[in-house]
Backbone atoms as SQL, in Angstrom:
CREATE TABLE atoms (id INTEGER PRIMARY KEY, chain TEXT, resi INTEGER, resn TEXT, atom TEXT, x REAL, y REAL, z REAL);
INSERT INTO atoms VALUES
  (1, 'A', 1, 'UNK', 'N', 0.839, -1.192, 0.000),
  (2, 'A', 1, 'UNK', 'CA', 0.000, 0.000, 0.000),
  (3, 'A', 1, 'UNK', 'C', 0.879, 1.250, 0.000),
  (4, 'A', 2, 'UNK', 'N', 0.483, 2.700, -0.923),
  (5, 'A', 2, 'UNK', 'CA', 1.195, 3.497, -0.858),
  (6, 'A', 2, 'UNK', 'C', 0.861, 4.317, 0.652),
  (7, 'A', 3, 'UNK', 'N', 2.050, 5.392, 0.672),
  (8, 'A', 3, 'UNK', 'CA', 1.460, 5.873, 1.729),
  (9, 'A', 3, 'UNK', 'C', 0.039, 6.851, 2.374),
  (10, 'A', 4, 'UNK', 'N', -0.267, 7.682, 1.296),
  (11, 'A', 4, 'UNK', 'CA', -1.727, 8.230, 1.241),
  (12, 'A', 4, 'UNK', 'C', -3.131, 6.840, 2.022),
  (13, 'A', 5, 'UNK', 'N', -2.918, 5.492, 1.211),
  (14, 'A', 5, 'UNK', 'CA', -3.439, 4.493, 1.819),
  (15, 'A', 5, 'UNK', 'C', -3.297, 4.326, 3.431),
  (16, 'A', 6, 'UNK', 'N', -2.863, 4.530, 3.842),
  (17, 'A', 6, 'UNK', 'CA', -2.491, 4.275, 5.644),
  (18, 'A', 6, 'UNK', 'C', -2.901, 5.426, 6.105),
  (19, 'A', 7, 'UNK', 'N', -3.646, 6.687, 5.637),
  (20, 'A', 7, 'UNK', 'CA', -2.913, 7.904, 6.290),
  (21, 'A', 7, 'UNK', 'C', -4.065, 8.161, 7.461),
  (22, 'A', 8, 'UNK', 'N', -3.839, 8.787, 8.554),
  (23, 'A', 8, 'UNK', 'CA', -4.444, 8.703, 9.522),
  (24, 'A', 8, 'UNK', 'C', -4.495, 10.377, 9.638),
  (25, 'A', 9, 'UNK', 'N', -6.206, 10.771, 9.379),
  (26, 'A', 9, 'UNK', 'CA', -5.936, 12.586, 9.481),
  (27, 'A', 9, 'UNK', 'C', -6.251, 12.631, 10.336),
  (28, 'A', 10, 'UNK', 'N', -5.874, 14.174, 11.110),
  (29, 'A', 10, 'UNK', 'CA', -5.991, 14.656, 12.699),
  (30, 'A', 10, 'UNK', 'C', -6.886, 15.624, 12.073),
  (31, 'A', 11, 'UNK', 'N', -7.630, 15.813, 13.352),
  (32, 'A', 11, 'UNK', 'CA', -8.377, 17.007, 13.493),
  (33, 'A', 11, 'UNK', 'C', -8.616, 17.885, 14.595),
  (34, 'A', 12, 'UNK', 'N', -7.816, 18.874, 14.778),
  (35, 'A', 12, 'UNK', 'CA', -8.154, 19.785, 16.150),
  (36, 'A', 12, 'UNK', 'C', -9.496, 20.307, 16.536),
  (37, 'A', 13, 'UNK', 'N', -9.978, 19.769, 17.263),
  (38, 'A', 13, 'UNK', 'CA', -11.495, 20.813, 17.320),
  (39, 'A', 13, 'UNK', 'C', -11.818, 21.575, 18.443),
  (40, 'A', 14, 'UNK', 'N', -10.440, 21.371, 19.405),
  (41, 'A', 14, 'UNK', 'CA', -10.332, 22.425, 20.754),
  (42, 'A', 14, 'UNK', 'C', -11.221, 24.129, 20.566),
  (43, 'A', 15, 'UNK', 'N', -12.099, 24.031, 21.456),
  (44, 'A', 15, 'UNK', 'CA', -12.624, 25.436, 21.418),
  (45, 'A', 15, 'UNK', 'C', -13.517, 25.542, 20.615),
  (46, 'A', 16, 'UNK', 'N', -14.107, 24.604, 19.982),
  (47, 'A', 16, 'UNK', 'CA', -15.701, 24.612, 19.255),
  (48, 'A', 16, 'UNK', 'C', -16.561, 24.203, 19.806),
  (49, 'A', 17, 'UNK', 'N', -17.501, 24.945, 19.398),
  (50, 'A', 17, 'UNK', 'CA', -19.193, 24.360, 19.568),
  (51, 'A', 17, 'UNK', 'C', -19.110, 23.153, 19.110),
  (52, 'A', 18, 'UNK', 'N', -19.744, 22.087, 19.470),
  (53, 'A', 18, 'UNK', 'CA', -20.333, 20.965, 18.700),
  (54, 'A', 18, 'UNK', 'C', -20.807, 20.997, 17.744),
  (55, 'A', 19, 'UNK', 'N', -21.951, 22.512, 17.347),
  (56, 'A', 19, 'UNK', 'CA', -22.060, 22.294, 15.542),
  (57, 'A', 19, 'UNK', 'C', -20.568, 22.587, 14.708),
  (58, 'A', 20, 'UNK', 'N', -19.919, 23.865, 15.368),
  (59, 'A', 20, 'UNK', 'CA', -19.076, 23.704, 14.616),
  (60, 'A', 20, 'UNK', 'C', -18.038, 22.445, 14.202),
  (61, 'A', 21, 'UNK', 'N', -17.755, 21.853, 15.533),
  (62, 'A', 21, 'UNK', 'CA', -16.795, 20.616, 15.035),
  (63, 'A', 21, 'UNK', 'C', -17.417, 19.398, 14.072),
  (64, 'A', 22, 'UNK', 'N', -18.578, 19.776, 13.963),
  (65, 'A', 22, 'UNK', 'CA', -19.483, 18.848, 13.035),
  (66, 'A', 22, 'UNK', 'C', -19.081, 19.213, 11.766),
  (67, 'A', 23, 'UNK', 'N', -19.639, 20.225, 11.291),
  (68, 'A', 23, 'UNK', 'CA', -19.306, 20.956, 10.188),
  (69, 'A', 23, 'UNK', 'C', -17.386, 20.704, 9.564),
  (70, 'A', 24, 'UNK', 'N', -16.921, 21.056, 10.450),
  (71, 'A', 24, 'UNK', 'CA', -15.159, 20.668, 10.462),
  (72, 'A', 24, 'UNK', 'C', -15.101, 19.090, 9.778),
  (73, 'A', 25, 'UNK', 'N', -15.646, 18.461, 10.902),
  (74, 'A', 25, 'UNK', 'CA', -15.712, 16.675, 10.825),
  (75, 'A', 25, 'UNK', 'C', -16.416, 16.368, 9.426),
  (76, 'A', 26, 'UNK', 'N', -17.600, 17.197, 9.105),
  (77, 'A', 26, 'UNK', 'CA', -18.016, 16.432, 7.860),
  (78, 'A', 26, 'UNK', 'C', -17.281, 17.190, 6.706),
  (79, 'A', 27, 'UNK', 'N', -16.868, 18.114, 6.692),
  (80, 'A', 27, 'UNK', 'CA', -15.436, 18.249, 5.622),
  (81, 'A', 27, 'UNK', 'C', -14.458, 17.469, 5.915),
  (82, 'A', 28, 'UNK', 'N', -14.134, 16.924, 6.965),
  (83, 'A', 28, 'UNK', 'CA', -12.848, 16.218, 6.817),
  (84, 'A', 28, 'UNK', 'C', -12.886, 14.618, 6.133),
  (85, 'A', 29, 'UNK', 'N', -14.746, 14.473, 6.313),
  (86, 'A', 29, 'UNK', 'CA', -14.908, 12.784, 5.891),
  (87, 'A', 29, 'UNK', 'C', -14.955, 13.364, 4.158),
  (88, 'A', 30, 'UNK', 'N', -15.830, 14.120, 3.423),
  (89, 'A', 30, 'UNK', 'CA', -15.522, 14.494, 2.572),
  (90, 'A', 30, 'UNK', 'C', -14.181, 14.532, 2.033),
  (91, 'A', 31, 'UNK', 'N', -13.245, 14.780, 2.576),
  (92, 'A', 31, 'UNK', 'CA', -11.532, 15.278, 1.949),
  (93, 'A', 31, 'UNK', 'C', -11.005, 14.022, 2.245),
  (94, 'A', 32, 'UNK', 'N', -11.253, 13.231, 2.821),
  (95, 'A', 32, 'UNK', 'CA', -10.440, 11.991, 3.578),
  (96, 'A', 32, 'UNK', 'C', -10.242, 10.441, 2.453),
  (97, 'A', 33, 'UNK', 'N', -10.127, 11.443, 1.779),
  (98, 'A', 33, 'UNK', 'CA', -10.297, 9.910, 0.138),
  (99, 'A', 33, 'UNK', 'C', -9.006, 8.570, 0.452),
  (100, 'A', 34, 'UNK', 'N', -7.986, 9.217, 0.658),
  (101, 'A', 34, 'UNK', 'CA', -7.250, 7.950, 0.906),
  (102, 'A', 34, 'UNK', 'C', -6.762, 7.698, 2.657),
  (103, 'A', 35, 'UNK', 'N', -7.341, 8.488, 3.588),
  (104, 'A', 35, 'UNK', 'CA', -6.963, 7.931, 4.502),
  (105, 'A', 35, 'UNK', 'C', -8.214, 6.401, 5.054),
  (106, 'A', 36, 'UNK', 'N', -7.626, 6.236, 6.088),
  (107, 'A', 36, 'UNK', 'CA', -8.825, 5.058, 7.122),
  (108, 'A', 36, 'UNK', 'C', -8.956, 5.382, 8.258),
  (109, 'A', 37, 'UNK', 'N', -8.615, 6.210, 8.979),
  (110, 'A', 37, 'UNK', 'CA', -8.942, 6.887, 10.237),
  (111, 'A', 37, 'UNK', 'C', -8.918, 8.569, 10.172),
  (112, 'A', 38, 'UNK', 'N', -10.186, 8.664, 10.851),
  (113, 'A', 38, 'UNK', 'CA', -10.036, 10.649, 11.496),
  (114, 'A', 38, 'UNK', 'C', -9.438, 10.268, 12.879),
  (115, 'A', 39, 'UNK', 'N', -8.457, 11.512, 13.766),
  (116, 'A', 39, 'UNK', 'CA', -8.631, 11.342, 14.810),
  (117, 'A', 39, 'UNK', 'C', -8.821, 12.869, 14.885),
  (118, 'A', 40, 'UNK', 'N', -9.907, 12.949, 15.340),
  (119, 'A', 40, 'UNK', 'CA', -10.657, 13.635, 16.509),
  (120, 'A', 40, 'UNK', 'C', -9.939, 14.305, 17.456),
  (121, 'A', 41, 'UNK', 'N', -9.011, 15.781, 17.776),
  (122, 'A', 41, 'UNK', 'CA', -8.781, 15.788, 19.032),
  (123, 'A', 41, 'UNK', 'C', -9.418, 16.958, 19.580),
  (124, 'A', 42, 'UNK', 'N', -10.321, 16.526, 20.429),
  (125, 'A', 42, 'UNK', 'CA', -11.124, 17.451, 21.303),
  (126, 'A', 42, 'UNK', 'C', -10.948, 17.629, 22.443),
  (127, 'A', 43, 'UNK', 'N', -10.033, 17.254, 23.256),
  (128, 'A', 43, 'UNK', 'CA', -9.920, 17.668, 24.596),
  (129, 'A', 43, 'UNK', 'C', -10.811, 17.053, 25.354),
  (130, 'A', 44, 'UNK', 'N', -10.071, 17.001, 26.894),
  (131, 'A', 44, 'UNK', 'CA', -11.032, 16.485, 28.187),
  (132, 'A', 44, 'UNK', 'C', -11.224, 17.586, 29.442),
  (133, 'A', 45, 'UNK', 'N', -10.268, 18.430, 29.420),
  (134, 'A', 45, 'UNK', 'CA', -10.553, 19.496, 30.290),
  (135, 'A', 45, 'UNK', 'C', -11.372, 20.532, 30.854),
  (136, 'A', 46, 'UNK', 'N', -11.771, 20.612, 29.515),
  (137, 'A', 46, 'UNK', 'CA', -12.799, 21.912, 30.178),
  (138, 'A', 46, 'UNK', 'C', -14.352, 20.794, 29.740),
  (139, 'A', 47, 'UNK', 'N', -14.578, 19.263, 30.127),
  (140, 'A', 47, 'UNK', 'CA', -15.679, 19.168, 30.035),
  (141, 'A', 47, 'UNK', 'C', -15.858, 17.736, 28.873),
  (142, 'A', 48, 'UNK', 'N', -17.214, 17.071, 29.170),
  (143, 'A', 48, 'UNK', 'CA', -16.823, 16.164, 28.088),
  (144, 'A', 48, 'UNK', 'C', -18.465, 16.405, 27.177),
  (145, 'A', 49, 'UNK', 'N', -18.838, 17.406, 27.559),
  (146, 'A', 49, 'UNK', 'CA', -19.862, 17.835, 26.162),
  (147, 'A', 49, 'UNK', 'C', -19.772, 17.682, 24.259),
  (148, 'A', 50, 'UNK', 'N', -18.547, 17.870, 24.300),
  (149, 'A', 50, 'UNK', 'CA', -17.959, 17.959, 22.817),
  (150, 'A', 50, 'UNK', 'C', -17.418, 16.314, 22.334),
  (151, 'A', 51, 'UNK', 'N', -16.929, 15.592, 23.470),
  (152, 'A', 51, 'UNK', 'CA', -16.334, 14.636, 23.093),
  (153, 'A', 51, 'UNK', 'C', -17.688, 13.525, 22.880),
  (154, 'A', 52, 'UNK', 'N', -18.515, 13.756, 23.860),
  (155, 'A', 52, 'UNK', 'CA', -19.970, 12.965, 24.085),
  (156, 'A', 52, 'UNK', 'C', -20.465, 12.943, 22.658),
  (157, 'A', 53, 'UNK', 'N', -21.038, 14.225, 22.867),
  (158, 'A', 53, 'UNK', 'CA', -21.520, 14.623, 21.371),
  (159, 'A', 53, 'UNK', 'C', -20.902, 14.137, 19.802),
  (160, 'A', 54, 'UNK', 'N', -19.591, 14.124, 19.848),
  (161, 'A', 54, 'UNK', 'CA', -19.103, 13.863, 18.692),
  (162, 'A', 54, 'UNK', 'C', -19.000, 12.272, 18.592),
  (163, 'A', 55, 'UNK', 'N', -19.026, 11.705, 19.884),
  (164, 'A', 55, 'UNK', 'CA', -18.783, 10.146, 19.699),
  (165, 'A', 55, 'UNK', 'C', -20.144, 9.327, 18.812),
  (166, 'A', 56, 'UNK', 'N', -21.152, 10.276, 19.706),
  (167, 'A', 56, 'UNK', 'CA', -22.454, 9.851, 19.952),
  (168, 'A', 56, 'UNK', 'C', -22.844, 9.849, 18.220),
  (169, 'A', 57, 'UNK', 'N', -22.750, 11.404, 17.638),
  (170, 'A', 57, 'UNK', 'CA', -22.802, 11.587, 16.347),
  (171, 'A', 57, 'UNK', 'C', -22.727, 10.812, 15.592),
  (172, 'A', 58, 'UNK', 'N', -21.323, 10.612, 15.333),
  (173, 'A', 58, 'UNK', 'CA', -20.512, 10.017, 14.394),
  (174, 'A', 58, 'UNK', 'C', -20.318, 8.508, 14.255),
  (175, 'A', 59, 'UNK', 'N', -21.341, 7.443, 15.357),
  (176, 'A', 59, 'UNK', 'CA', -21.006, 6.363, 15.720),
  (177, 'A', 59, 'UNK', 'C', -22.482, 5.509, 15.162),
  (178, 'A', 60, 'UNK', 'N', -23.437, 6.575, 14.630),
  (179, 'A', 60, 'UNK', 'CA', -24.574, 6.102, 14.006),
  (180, 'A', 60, 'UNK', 'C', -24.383, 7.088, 12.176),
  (181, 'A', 61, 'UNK', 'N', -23.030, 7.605, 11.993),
  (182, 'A', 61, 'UNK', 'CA', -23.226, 7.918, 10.778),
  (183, 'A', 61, 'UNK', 'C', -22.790, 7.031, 9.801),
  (184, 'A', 62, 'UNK', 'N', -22.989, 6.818, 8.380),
  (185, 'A', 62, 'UNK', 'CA', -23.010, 5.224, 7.710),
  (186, 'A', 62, 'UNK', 'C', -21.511, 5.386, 6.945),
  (187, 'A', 63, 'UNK', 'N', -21.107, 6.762, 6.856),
  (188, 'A', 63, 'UNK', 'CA', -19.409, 6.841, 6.540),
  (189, 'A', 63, 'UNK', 'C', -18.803, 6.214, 7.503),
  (190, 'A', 64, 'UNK', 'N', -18.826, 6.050, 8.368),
  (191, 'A', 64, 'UNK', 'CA', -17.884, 5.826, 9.691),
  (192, 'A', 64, 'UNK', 'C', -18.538, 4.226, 10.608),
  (193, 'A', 65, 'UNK', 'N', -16.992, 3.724, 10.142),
  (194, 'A', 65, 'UNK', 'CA', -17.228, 1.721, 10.190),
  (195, 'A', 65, 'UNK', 'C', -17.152, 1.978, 11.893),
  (196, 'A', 66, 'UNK', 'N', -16.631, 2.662, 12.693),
  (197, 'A', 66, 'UNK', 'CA', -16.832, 2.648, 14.279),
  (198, 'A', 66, 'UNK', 'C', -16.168, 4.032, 14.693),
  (199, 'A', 67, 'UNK', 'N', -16.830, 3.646, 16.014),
  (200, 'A', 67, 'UNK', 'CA', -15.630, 4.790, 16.762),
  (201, 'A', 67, 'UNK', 'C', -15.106, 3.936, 17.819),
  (202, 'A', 68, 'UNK', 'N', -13.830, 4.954, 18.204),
  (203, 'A', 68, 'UNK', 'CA', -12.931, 4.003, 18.958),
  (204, 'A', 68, 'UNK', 'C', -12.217, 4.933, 20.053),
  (205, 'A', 69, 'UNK', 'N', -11.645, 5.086, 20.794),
  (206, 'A', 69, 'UNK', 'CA', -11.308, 5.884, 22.003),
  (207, 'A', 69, 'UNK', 'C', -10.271, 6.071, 21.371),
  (208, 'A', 70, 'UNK', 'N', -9.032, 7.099, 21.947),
  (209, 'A', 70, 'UNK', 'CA', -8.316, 7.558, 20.746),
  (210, 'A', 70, 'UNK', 'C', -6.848, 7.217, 22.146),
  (211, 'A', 71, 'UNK', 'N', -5.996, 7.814, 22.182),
  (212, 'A', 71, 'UNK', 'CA', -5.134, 7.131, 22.505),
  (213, 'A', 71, 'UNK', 'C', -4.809, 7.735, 24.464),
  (214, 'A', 72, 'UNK', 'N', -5.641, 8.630, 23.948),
  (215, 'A', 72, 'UNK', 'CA', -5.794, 9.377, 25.595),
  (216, 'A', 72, 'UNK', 'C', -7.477, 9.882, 25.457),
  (217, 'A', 73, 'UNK', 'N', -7.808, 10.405, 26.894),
  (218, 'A', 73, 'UNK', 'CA', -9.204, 10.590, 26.539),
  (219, 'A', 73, 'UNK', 'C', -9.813, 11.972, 25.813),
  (220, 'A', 74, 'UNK', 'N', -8.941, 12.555, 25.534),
  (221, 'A', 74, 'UNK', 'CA', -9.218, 14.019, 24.243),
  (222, 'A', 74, 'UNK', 'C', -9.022, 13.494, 23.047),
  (223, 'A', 75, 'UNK', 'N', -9.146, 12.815, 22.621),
  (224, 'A', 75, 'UNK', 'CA', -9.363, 11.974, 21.356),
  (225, 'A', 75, 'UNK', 'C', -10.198, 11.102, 20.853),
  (226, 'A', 76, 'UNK', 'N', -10.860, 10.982, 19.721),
  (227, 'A', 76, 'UNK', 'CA', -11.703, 10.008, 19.257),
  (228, 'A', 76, 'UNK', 'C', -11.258, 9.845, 18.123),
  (229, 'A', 77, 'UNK', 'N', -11.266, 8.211, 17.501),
  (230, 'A', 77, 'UNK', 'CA', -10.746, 8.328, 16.299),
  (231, 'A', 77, 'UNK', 'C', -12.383, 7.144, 15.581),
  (232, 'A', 78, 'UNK', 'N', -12.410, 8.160, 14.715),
  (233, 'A', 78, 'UNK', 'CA', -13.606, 7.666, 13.509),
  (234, 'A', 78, 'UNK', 'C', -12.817, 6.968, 12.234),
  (235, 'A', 79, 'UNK', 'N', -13.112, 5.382, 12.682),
  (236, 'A', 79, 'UNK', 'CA', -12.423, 4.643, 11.413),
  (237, 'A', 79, 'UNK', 'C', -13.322, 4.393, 10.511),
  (238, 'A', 80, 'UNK', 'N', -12.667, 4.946, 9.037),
  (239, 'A', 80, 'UNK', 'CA', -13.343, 4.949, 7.611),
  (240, 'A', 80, 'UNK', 'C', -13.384, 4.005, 7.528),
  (241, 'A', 81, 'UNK', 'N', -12.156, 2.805, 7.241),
  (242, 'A', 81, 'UNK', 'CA', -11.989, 1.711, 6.731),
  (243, 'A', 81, 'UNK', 'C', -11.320, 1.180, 7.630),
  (244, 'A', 82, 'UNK', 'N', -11.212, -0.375, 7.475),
  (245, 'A', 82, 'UNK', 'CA', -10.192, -1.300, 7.948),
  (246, 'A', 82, 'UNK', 'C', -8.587, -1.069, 7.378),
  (247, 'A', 83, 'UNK', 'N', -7.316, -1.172, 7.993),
  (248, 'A', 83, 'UNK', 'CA', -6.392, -0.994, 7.250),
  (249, 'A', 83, 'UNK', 'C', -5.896, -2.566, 7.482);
């Protein structure tokens, strides 16, 4: 596989509304042609409204094969595909 195939995009969404990081998130599934994972980083500090919300979202949308906890808890990563 080339490397574009593996690619794993980040997404900062520190300091948004939930619509906005939506809006962010569904441009990024749009643009995301050769990766297989978004990760999500939203932060845990000031609250877990944004992280709730975005899990919750994105875990009944039909682009996105799961969600998965990301490698600390300000992260979520939305896998496109299997790699």
């Amino acid at each position: 596989m080339s490397a574009p195939d593996r690619a794993i995009v980040e997404l900062d969404v520190h300091g948004m509304t939930l619509y906005q990081a939506q809006i962010a998130i569904d441009a990024a599934l749009r643009r995301a042609k050769g990766a297989y994972r978004i990760r999500v980083i939203h932060g845990y500090r000031g609250g877990t409204a944004l992280r709730d919300g975005i899990r919750s979202r994105y875990a009944a949308d039909a682009r996105v094969k799961r969600v998965e906890l990301g490698l600390n808890s300000g992260e979520t990563d939305l896998v496109l595909r299997e790699f």
